[in-house]
C-alpha positions in Angstrom: 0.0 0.0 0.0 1.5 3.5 -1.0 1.7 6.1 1.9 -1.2 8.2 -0.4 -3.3 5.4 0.0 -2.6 4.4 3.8 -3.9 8.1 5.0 -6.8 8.4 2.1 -7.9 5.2 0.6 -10.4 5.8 -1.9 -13.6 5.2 -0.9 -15.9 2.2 -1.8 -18.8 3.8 -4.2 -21.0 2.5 -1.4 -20.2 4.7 0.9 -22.5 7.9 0.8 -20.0 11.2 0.6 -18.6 12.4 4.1 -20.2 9.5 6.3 -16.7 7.6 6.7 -13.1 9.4 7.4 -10.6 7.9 5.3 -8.8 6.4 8.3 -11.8 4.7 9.0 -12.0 3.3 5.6 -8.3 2.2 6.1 -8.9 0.6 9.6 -12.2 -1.4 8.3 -9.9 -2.7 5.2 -7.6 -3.7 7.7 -9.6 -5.8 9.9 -10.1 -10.0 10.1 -13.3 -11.4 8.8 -13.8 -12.3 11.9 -13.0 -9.0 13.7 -15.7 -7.0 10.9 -18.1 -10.1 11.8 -17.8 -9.2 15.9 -18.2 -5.5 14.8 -21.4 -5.9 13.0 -23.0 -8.1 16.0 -22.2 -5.1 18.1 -23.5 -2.3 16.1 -26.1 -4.8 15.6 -27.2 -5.1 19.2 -26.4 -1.5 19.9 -28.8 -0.6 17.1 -31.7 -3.2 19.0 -31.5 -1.6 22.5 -31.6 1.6 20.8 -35.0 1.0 19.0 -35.8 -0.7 22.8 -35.2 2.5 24.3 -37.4 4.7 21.4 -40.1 2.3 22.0 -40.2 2.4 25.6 -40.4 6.1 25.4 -43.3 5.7 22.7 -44.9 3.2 24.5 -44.0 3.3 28.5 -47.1 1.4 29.2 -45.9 -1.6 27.2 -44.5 -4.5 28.7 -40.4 -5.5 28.2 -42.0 -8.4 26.5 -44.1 -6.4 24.4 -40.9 -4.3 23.3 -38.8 -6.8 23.0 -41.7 -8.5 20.5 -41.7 -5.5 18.6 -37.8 -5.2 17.9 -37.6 -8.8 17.2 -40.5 -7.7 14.4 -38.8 -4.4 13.3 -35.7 -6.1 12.7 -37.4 -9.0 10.9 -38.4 -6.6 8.5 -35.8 -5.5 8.2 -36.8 -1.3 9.1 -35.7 0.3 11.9 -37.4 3.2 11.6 -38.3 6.5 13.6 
């Protein structure tokens, strides 16, 4: 890898504009399989008790059950929205 291209790889074209820093491109392309696979599960999970937390605060009268019914749903589907 050239120096260039260690500080500003170019980015993937699926990357919208300005979301990732070049060293974070860098870092990601550095990374195991299996250390990007243990990063997804995390911002996976993170991503789950954050739509727990928006939905308890939607919906304070549901059960933990209930919530935890509806984020097993939402991420079914696939949408995890507002």
């Amino acid at each position: 890898m050239s120096p260039k291209s260690e500080t500003a790889p170019e980015m993937p074209h699926w990357v919208p504009e300005g979301t990732l820093h070049p060293a974070q491109i860098a870092a990601y392309r550095r990374m195991t399989p299996d250390q990007k696979l243990k990063q997804v599960d995390a911002l996976n999970r993170q991503a789950r008790k954050l739509k727990a937390a928006g939905l308890r605060m939607q919906h304070p009268d549901w059960s933990e059950d209930q919530i935890a019914e509806e984020v097993r749903l939402i991420c079914i589907r696939g949408v995890l929205k507002g």
